[in-house]
C-alpha positions as CSV (number, residue, x, y, z in Angstrom):
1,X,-43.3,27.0,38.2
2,X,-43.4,29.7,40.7
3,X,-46.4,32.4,40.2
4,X,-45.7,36.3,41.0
5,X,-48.9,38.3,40.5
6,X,-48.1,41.6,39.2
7,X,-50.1,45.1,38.0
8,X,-47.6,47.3,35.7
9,X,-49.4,50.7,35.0
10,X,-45.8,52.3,33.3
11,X,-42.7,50.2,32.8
12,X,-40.0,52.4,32.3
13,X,-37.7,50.6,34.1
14,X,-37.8,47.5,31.0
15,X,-36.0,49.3,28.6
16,X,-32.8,48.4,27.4
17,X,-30.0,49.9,25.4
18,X,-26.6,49.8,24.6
19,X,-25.6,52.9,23.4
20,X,-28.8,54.4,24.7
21,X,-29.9,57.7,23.2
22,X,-32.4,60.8,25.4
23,X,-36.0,59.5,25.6
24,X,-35.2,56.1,24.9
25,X,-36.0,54.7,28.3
26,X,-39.7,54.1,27.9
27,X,-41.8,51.2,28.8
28,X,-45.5,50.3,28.2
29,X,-48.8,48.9,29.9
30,X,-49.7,45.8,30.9
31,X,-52.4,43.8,32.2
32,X,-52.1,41.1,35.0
33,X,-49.9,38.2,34.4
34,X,-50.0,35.1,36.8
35,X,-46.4,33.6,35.8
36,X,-42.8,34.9,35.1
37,X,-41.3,34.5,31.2
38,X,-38.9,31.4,31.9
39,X,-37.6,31.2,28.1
40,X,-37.1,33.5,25.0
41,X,-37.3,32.6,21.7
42,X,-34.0,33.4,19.4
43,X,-33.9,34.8,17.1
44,X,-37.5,35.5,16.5
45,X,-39.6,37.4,13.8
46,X,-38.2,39.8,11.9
47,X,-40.0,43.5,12.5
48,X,-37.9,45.2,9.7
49,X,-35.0,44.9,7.2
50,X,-31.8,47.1,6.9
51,X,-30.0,49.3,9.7
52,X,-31.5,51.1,12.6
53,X,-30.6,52.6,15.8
54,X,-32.5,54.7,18.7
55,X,-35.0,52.5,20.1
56,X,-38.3,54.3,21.7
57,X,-41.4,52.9,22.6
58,X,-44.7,54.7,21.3
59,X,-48.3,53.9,20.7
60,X,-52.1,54.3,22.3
61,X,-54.0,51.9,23.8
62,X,-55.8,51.7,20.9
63,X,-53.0,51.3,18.4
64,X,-51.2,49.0,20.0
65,X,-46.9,49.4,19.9
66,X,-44.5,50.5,17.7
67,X,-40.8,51.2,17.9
68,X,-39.8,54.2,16.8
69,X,-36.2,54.2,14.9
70,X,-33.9,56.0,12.7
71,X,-33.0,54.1,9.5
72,X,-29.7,54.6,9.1
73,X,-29.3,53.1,5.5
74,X,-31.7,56.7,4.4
75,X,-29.4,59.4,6.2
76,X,-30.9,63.1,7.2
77,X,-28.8,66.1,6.2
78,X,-27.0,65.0,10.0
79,X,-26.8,61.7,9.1
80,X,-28.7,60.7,12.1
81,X,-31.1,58.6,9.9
82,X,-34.8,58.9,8.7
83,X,-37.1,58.6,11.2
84,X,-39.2,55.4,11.0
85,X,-41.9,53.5,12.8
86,X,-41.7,50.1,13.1
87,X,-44.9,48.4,14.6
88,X,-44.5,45.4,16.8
89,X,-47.6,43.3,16.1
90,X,-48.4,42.5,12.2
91,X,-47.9,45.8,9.9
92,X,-45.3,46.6,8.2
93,X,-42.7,49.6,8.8
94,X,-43.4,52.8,7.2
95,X,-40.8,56.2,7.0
96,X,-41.2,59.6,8.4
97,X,-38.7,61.1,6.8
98,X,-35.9,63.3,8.2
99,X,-36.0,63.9,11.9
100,X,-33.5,65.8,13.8
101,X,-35.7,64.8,16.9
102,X,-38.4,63.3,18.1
103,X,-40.8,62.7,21.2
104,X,-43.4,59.6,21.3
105,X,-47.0,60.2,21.7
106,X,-46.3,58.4,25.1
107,X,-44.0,60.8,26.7
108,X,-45.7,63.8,25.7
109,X,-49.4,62.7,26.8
110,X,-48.6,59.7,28.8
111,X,-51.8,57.7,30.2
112,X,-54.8,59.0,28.5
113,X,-57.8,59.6,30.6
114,X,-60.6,57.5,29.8
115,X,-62.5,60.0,27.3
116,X,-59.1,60.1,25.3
117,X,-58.0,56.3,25.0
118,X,-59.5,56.1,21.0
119,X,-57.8,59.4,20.0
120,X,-55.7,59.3,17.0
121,X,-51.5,59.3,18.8
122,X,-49.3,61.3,16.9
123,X,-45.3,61.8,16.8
124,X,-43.9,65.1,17.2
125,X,-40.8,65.2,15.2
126,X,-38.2,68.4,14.1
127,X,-37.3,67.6,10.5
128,X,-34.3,69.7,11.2
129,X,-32.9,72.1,13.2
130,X,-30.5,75.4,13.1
131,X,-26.5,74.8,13.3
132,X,-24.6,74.9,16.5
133,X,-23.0,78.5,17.1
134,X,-26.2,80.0,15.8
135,X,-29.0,82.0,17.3
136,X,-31.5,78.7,15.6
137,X,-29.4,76.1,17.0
138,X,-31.7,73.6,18.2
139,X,-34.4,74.5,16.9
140,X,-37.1,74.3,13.8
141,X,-40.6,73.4,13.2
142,X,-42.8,71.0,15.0
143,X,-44.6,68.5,13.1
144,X,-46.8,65.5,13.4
145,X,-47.1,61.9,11.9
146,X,-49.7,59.1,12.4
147,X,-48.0,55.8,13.2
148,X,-48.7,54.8,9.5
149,X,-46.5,57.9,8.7
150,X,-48.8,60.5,7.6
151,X,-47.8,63.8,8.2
152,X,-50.7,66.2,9.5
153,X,-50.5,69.3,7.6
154,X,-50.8,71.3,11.1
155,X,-46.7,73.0,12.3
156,X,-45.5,75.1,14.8
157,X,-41.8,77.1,13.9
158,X,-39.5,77.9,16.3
159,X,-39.5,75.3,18.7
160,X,-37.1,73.5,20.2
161,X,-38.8,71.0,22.1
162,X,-42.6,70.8,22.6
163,X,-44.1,71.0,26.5
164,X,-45.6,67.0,27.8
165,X,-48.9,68.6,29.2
166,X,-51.3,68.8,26.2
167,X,-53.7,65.9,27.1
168,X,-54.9,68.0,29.9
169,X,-56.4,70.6,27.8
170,X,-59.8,69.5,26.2
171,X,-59.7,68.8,23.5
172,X,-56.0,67.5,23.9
173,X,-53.5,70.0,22.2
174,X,-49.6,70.0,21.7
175,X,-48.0,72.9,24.3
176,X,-44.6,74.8,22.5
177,X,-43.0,77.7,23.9
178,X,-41.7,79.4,20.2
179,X,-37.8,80.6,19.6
180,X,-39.7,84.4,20.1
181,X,-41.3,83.6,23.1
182,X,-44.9,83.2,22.3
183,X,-46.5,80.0,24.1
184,X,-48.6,77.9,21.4
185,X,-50.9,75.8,21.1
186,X,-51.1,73.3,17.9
187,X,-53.9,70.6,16.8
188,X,-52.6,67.8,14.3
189,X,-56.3,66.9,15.2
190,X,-58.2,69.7,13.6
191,X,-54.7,71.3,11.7
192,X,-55.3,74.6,14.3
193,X,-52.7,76.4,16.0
194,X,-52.8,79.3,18.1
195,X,-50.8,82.0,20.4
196,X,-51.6,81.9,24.0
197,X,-49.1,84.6,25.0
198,X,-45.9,86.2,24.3
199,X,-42.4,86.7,26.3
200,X,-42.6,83.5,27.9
201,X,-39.6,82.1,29.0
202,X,-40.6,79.1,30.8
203,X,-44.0,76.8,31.4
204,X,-44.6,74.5,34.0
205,X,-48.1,72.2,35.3
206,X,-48.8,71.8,39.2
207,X,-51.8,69.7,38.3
208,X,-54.6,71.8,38.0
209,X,-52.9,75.1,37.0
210,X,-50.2,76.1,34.3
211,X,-47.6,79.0,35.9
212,X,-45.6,80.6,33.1
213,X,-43.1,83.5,33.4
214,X,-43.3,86.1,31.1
215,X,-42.8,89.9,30.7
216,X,-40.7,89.3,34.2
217,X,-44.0,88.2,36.1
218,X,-45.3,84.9,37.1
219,X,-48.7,84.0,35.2
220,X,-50.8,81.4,36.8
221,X,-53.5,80.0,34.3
222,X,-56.2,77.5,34.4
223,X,-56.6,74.0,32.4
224,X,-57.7,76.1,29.5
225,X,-54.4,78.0,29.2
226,X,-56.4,81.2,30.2
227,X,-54.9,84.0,32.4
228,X,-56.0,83.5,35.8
229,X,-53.8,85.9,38.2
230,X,-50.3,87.8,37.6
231,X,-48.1,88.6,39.8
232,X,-44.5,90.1,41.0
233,X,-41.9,91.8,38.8
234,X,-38.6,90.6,37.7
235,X,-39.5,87.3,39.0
236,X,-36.5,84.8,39.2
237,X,-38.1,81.2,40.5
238,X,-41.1,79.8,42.0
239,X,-42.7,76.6,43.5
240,X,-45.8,74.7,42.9
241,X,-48.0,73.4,45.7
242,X,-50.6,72.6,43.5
243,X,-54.0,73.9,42.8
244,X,-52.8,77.1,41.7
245,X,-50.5,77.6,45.1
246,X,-47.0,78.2,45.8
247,X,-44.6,80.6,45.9
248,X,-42.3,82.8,43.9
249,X,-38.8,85.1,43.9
250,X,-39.1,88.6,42.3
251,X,-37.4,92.1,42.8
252,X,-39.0,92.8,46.0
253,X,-38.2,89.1,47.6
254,X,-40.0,85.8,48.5
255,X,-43.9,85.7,47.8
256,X,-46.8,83.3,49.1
257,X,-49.5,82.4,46.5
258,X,-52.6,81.2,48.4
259,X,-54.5,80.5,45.5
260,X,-56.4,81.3,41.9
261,X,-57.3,85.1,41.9
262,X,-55.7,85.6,45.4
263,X,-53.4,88.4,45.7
264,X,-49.7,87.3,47.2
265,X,-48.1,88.2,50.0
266,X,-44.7,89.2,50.8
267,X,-42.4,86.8,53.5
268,X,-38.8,87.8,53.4
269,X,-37.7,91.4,51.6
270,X,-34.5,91.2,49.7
271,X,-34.5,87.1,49.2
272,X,-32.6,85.7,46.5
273,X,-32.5,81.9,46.1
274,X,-35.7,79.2,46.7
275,X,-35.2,75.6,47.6
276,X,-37.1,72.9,48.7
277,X,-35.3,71.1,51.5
278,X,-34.3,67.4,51.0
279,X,-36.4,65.6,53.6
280,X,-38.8,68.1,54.9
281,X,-40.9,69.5,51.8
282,X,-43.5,71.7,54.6
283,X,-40.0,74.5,54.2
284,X,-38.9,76.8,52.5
285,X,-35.2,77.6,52.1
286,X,-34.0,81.0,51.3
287,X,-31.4,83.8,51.1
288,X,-32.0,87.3,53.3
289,X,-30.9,89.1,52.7
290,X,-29.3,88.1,49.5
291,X,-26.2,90.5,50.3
292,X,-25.6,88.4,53.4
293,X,-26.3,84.8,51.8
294,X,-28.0,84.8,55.1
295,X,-30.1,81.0,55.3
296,X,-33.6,81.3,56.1
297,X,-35.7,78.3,56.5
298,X,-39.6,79.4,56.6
299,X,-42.5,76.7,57.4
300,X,-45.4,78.1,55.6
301,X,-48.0,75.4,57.8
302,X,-47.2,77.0,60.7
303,X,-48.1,80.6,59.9
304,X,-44.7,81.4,58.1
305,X,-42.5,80.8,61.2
306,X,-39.0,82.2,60.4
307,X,-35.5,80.1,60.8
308,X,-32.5,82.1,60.9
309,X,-29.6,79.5,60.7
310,X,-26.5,81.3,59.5
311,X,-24.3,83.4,57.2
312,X,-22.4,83.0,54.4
313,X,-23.9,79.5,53.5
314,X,-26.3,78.1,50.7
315,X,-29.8,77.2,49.8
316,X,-29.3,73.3,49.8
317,X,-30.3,71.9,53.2
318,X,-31.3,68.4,53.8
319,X,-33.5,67.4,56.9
320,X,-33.4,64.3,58.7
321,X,-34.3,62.0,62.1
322,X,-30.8,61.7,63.8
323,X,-30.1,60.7,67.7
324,X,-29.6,63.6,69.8
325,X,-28.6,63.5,73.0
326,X,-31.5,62.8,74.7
327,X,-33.6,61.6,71.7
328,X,-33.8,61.2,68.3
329,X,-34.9,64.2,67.1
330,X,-35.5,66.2,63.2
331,X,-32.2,68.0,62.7
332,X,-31.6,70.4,59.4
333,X,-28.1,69.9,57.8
334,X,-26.7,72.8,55.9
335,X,-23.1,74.4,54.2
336,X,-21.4,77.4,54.9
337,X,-18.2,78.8,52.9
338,X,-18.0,76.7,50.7
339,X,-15.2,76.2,48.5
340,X,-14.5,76.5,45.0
341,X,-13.7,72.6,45.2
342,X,-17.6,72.2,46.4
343,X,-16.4,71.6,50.3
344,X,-17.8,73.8,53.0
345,X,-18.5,73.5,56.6
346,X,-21.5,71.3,57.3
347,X,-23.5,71.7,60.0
348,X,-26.3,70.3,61.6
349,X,-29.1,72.0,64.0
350,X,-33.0,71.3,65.6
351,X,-35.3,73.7,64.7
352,X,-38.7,72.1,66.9
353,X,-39.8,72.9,69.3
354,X,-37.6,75.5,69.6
355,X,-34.2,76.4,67.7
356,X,-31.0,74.7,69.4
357,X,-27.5,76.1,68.6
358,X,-25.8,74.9,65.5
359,X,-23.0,71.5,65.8
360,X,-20.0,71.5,63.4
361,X,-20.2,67.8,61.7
362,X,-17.4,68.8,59.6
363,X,-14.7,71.3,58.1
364,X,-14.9,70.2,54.7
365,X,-17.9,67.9,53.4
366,X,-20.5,68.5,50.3
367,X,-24.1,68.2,51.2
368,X,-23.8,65.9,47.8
369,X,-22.1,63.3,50.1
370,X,-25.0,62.9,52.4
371,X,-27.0,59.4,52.4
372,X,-30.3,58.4,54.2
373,X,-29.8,58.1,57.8
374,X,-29.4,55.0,59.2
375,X,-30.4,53.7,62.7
376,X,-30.1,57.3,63.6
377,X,-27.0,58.3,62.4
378,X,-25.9,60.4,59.1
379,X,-23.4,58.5,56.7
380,X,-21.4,60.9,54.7
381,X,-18.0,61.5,53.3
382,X,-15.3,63.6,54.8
383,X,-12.0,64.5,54.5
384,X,-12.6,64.2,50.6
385,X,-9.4,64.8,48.2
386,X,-11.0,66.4,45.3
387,X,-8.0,65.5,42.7
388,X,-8.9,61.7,43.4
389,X,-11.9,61.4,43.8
390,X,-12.3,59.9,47.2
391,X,-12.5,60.5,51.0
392,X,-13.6,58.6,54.4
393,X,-16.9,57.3,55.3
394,X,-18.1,57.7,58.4
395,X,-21.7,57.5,60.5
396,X,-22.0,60.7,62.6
397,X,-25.1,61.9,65.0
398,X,-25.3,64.1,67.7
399,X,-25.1,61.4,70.3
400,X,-22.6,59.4,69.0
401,X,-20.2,61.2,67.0
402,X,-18.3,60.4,64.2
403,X,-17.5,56.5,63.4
404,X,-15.4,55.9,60.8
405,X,-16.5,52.9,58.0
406,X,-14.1,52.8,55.1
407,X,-11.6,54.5,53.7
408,X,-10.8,55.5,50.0
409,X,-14.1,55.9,49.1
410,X,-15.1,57.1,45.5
411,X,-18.8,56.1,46.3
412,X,-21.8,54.4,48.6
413,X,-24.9,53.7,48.3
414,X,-25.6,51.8,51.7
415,X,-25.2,48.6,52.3
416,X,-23.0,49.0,49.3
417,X,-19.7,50.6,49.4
418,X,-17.1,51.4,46.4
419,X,-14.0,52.0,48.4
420,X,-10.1,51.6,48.3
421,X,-10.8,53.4,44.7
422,X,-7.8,54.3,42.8
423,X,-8.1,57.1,39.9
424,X,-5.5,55.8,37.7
425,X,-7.7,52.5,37.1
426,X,-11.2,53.9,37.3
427,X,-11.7,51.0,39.7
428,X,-12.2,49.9,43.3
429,X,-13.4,47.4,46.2
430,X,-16.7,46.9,45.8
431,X,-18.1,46.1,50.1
432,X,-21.4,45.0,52.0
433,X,-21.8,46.4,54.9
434,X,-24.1,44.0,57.2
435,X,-26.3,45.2,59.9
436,X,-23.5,44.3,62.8
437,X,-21.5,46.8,61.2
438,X,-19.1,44.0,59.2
439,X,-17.8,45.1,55.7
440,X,-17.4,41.9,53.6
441,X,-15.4,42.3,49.8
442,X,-17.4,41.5,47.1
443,X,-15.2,42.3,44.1
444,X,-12.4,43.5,43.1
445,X,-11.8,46.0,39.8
446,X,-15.1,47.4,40.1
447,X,-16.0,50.8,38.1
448,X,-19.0,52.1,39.8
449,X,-21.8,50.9,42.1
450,X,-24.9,49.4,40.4
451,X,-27.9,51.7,39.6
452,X,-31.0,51.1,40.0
453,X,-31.6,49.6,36.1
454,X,-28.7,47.5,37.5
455,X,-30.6,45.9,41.1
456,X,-33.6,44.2,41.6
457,X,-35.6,42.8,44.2
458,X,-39.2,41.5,44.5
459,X,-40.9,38.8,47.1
460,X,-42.2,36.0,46.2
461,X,-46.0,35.8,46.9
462,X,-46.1,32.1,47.6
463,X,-43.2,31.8,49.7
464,X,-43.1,35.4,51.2
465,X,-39.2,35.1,50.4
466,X,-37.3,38.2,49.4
467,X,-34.8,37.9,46.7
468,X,-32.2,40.9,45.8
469,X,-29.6,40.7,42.9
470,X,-27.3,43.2,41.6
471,X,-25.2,43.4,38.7
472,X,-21.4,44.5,38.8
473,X,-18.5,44.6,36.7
474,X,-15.3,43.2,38.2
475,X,-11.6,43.1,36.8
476,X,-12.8,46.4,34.6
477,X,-10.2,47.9,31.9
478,X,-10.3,51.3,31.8
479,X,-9.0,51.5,28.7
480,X,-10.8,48.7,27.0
481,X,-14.2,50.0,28.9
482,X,-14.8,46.1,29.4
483,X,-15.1,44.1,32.5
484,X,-16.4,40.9,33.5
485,X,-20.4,40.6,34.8
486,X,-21.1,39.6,38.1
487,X,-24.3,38.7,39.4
488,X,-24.6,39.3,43.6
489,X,-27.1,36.9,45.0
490,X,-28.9,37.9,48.6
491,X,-30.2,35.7,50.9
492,X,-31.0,37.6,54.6
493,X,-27.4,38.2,55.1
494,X,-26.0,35.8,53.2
495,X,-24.1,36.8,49.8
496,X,-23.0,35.3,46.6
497,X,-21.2,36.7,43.5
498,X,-21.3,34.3,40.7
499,X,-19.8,35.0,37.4
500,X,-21.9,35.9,34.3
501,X,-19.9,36.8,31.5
502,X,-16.4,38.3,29.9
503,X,-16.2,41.0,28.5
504,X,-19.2,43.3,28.9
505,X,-19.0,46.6,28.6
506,X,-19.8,49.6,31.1
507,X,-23.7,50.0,31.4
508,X,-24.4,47.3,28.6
509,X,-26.4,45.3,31.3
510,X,-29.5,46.1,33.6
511,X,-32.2,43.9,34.5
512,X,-35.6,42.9,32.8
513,X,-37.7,43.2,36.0
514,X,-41.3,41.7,34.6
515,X,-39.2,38.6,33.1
516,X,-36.7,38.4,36.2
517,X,-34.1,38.4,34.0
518,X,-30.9,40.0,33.5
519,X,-29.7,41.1,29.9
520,X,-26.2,41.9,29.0
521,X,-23.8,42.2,25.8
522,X,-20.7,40.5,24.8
523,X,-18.3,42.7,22.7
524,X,-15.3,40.6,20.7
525,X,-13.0,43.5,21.1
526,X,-12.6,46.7,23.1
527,X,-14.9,49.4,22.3
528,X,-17.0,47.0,19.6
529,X,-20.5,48.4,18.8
530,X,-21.9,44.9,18.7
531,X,-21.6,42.0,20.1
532,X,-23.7,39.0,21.8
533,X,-27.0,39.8,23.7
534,X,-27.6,37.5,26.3
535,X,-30.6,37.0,28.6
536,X,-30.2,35.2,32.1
537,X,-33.1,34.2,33.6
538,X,-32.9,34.5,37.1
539,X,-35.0,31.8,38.8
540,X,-33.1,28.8,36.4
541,X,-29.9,30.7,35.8
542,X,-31.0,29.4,31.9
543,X,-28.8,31.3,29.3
544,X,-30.5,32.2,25.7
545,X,-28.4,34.5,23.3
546,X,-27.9,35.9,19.7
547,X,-25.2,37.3,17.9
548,X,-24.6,40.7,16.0
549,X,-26.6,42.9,18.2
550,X,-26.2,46.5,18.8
551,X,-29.2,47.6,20.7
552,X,-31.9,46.2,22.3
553,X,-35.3,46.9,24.7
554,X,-37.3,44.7,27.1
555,X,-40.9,45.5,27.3
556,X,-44.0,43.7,28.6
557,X,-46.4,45.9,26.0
558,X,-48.1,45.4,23.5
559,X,-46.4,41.8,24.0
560,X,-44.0,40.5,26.0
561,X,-40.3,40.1,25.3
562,X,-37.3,41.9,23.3
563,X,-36.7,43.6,20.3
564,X,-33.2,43.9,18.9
565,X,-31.0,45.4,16.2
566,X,-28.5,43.4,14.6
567,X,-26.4,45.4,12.3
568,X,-24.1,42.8,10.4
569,X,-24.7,40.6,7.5
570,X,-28.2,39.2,6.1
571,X,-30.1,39.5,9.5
572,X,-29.4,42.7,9.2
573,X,-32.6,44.9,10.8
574,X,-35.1,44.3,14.0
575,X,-35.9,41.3,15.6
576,X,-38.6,40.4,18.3
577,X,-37.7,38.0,20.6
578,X,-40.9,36.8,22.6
579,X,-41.1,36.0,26.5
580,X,-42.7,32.4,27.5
């Protein structure tokens, strides 16, 4: 058997789901393993009995896992179903009761430090929540439950959803900004709550510092949640550097904050808008004046020297290493009048060391169409038709020009292209584009390109061998939402698609990276909400499956391996299918 050594700190990227709720995407922790799962026991043990949907991962590293679920055999006033947790190892499941949401101890205090790893994790749960249309909508009281389903007598009212930076404070402390603005603090430790301030709108952490905005004026504050510094008025956005540094947008215009108890200084009177530019995250983008939608890109490292690139254009602005004439040289690409359809002139100029005049890449383009460069030249889409969906793709630099690469293209993500795409199927050519330049068809009837739950590569530590797989559908129905799986197989630059399965539905399939395995659903008929959940191991191309499933999520902690619902008949609940 081949051996992969492997660390996994977080492994979000293991969870599965077919009809996949918010927050449901969590993994776990996991310790070294020496060898890849090869086989998966079917059906399993049986977690829990009954009906249950929305799959999220929870626990501490002292309390091992649990799955929290809603129970949809004991309905909430929403019929959403009771909230209850189901442990993975040995106990049996206990019920929270009615939950209109709820967050896992994971996601809101992630990886405890050291000092915190034996302190008790609790769920944070809304029992319910105001009606759509109304001022409440959304929002009710915070509470708390132990993973044996005691609730902790402390609350918070008014919240909608509760802020994932309490384990920083000591001692660790749930963070809630409250329907009337106050920012709380609450302890189902020690059943204590408490106001911090009020006429807050929003909270953010840089690492060391919390910056709220309240009252119109940005608040920096230390670990403690204690005022440190105030500043501005009428303040609109801001950035964090970290260590209580950045900058912000008031009344007066864009603002440096040097640090903690430093007063700020003004850059550019009259700015409106603050952006980060893609690619080069030492600037500052900016409108001044904001009358003029004049773009001004400032780099604060080199004692706030001031851009002026052009009128009339926007704050998005993405920086890369393109060939220029004489070299390959940093060029910023930005819009101007752009379009209600999103299309604008795009443009692309050198700012260092000194500021070149401005080239015209194209009439109408979208900075959203913009990939990584490649061998020096930009890839992007142009001459886009906004009713279907699709335009060319071409390479363009400064040195070269503009090199057409396919046509009809709905989407890229290079080598991979989705072109020839035709609107009234929701389906195109899926094509490789190889380092010479060829484009090779894949598949036909493809929907969309695979995301990254849907590719997978590693190397092999024995062999040094790369190995890269992706997973498609092909001959998709629209209609139906169903396609046939495809597996693509690379080797250097050789390809192979090999069929997988029938009649998978869109997004029911993404990999299961610690077992190098690829897990997918069969439906019966269109539109089905079960079906047959399949595992494909990679390295044997062994197939293990069981029937009536609706949901499922790979995880390599506290154990390693699946758990399931199945919905139909007297297996009826969650399963746990282990990894060996």
């Amino acid at each position: 058997m081949r051996t992969r050594a492997r660390t996994v700190l977080l492994l979000a990227s293991s969870s599965v789901l077919f009809g996949c709720q918010p927050g449901c995407e969590t993994g776990g922790l996991s310790d070294l393993f020496d060898t890849s799962p090869t086989y998966i026991r079917f059906p399993g043990r049986q977690l829990a009995k009954g009906h249950f949907s929305g799959f999220r991962l929870d626990g501490t590293p002292g309390e091992h896992g649990f799955l929290l679920v809603r129970d949809q055999d004991e309905p909430d006033q929403d019929e959403r179903g009771a909230l209850t947790v189901v442990p993975i190892r040995g106990a049996q499941p206990c019920q929270v009761g009615p939950a209109a949401d709820y967050w896992p101890f994971l996601s809101m205090f992630g990886l405890l430090r050291d000092d915190q790893k034996q302190i008790q994790g609790y769920i944070s749960f809304l029992p319910s929540v105001g009606e759509a249309g109304t001022p409440e909508a959304g929002i009710g009281t915070l509470q708390f439950a132990t993973f044996d389903c005691q609730v902790a007598s402390a609350a918070l009212p008014g919240v909608r959803s509760p802020l994932g930076t309490g384990t920083l404070l000591s001692p660790p402390k749930f963070i809630a900004i409250q329907s009337d603005g106050k920012l709380s603090t609450v302890s189902p430790w020690d059943g204590t709550s408490k106001s911090v301030a009020e006429s807050v709108t929003d909270a953010a952490f840089d690492g060391s510092h919390f910056w709220t905005r309240q009252d119109g004026q940005l608040v920096v504050r230390d670990s403690s949640l204690s005022e440190v510094m105030s500043y501005g008025s009428g303040v609109t956005g801001y950035r964090m550097d970290g260590g209580g540094t950045g900058y912000f947008l008031d009344s007066e215009g864009l603002h440096r904050v040097d640090g903690p108890g430093k007063p700020a200084a003004l850059l550019e009177p009259g700015a409106c808008g603050l952006s980060t530019p893609r690619g080069a995250s030492n600037y500052l983008a900016t409108l001044a004046p904001c009358a003029d939608a004049e773009l001004i890109l400032v780099d604060p490292t080199a004692e706030e020297k001031r851009r002026s690139l052009a009128t009339g254009a926007t704050t998005e602005v993405f920086a890369t290493s393109l060939r220029g004439p004489e070299r390959t040289e940093q060029y910023f690409i930005y819009t101007t009048d752009v379009a209600a359809t999103g299309l604008g002139k795009l443009w692309a100029v050198v700012l260092e060391p000194e500021q070149q005049a401005p080239e015209l890449i194209s009439e109408a383009a979208s900075m959203g169409s913009l990939g990584g460069a490649v061998d020096g030249r930009l890839p992007l889409i142009v001459d886009s038709d906004s009713a279907r969906g699709i335009g060319r793709l071409v390479f363009w630099s400064p040195k070269d020009g503009m090199e057409e690469i396919a046509k009809g293209v709905a989407a890229y993500n290079l080598p991979l292209i989705l072109e020839k795409f035709d609107a009234v199927t929701g389906t195109g050519t899926l094509s490789f584009r190889h380092a010479n330049g060829k484009l090779e068809r894949l598949a036909s009837g493809v929907p969309s390109l695979p995301n990254s739950r849907q590719s997978f590569a590693y190397r092999d530590k024995d062999t040094g061998k790369d190995y890269n797989y992706r997973a498609i559908l092909t001959e998709f129905e629209k209609e139906d939402d169903v396609g046939n799986l495809a597996l693509i197989s690379q080797d250097g630059d050789d390809l192979e698609v090999s069929p997988v399965a029938d009649s998978v539905p869109r997004g029911a399939y993404l990999f299961f990276e610690f077992a190098e395995a690829l897990t997918y659903l069969i439906v019966d008929e269109p539109r089905a909400t079960t079906g047959r959940l399949e595992v494909l191991f990679l390295t044997t191309r062994e197939k293990f499956g069981t029937d009536g499933v609706s949901e499922w999520m790979g995880m390599d902690w506290p154990e390693v391996g699946i758990a399931y619902a199945v919905q139909e008949g007297k297996q009826a609940g969650i399963w746990w299918g282990a990894l060996q």
